[in-house]
C-alpha positions in Angstrom: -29.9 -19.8 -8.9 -30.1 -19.8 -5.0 -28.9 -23.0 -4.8 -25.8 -22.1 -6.5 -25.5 -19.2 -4.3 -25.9 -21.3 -1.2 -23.6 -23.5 -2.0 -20.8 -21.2 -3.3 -21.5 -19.2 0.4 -21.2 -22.7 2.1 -17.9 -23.5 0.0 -16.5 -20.2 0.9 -17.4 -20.2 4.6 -16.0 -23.1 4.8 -12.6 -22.5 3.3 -12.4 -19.7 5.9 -13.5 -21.8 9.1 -11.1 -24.9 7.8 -7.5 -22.4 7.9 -8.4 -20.7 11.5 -4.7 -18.1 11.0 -4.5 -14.6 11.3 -2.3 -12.6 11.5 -1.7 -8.4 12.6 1.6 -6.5 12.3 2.6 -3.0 11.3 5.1 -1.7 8.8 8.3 -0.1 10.8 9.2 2.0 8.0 6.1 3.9 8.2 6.6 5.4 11.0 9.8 7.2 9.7 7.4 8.8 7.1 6.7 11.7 9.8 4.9 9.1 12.0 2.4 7.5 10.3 0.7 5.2 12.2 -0.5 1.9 10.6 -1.7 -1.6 11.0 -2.6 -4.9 8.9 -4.4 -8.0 9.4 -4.6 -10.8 7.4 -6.6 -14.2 7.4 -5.9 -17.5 5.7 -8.7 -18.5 3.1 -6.4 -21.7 2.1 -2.9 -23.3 2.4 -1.5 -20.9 -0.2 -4.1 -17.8 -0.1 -4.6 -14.9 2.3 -7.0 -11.6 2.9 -5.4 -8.6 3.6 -6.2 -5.0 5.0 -4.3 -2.6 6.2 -4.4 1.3 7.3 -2.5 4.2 7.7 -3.2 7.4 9.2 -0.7 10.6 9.9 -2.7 13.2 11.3 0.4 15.3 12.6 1.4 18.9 11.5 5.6 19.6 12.2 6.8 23.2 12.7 10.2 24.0 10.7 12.1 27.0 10.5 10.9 27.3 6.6 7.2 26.4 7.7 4.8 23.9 8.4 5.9 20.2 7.0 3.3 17.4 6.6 2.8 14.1 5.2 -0.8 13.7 6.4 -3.2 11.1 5.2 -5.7 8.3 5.6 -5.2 4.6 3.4 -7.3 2.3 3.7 -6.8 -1.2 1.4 -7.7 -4.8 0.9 -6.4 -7.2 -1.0 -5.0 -11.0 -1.3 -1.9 -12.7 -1.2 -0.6 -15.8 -2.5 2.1 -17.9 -0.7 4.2 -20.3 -3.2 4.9 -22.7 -0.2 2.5 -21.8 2.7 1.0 -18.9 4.3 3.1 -16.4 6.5 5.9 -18.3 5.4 8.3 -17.7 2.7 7.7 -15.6 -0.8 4.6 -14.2 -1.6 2.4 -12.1 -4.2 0.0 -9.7 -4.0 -2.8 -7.5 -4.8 -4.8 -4.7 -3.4 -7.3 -2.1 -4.0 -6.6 0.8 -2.5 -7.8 4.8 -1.7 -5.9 7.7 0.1 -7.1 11.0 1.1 -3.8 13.0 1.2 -2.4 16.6 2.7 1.6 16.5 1.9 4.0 19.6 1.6 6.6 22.0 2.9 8.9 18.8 2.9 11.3 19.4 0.0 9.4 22.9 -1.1 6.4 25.4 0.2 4.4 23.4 -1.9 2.0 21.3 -0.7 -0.5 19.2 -2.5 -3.9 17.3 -1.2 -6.1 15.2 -2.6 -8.0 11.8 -3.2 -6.2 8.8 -5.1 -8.3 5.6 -6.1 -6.4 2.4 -7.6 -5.1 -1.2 -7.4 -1.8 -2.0 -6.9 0.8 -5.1 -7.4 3.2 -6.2 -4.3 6.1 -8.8 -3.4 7.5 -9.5 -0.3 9.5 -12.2 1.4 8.0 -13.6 5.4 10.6 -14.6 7.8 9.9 -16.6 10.9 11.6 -15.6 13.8 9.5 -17.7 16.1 6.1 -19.5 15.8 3.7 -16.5 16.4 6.3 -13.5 15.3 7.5 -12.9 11.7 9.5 -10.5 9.9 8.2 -9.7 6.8 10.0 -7.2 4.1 8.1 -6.2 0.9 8.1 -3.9 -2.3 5.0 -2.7 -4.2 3.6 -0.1 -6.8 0.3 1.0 -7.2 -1.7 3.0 -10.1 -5.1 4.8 -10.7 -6.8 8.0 -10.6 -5.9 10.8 -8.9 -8.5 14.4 -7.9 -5.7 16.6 -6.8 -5.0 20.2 -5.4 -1.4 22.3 -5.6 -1.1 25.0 -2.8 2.2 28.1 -3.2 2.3 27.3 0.5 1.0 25.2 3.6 -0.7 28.7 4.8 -1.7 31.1 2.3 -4.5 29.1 0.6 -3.0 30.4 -3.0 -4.0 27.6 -5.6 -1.1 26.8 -8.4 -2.7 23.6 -10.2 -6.0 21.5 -9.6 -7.0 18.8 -11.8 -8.0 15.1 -12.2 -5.2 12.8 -13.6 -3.4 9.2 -14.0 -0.3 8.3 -11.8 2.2 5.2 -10.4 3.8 5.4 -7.2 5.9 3.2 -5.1 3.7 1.5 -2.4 4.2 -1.0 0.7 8.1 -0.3 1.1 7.9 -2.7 4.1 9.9 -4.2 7.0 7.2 -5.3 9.4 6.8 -7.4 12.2 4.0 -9.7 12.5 1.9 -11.8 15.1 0.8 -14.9 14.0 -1.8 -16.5 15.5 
């Protein structure tokens, strides 16, 4: 049995050492969602095959003259992609697993909701080289799981309308993002 192991680690660490590209961009559209910050890097595993992970993080609170507005949170998620030609060129596929710790509200209503969602999630996306290290790279996904949530009446008051546990799909990577390729 350790052989097997061994061998498997020795394939694997190999595949990695062999493809020797990475890549780290951000998404340009997040930052119109109130600010949120974010980055992603990726690593080729294989001519058609990447590791992904990427973050997001809004930790900023807006004044408006109906209240406070917030789209606060923290994501964290890995996942792969596969490339139909080659990597960080072209079409591509993904997956990814994915968590968010939430705070979101006063933008459409008082409301606001917080929370935890777990899940995995499904993605397409297109990679456009604009030179040999920089790509622009636009991209659609959705992602489902389980989500511990809490409804406030109001940013402020601390009044709860709903709390509960349940099931949900949401959009996810709406991306235009720019890439450098190493």
């Amino acid at each position: 049995m350790r052989r097997i192991l061994l061998a498997a680690a020795l394939i694997f660490v190999g595949t990695v050492c062999s493809a020797q590209q990475f890549a780290v961009g951000t998404n340009v559209l997040d930052y119109a969602d109130l600010g949120t910050l974010n980055i992603e890097g990726s690593a080729s595993v294989a001519r058609r095959w990447t590791l992904v992970a990427a973050a997001r993080y809004n930790p900023f609170l807006y004044q408006a003259e109906e209240g406070p507005v917030s789209a606060r949170q923290q994501v964290y998620a890995a996942g792969v992609r596969y490339w139909p030609w080659h990597v960080y060129s072209g079409w591509w596929l993904g997956t990814v697993l994915q968590y968010q710790e939430y705070n979101r509200g006063g933008i459409r209503s008082p409301e606001t909701d917080e929370g935890d969602r777990y899940g995995a999630g499904f993605s397409v996306g297109f990679s456009y080289m604009l030179h040999p290290h920089v790509n622009l790279e636009a991209g659609l996904g959705f992602w489902g799981g389980y989500d511990r949530y809490v409804t406030y009446s109001c940013p402020v008051c601390g009044l709860t309308r709903a709390a509960g546990e349940r099931f949900f799909l949401l959009p996810n990577d709406l991306k235009l993002a720019l890439l450098y390729v190493f």
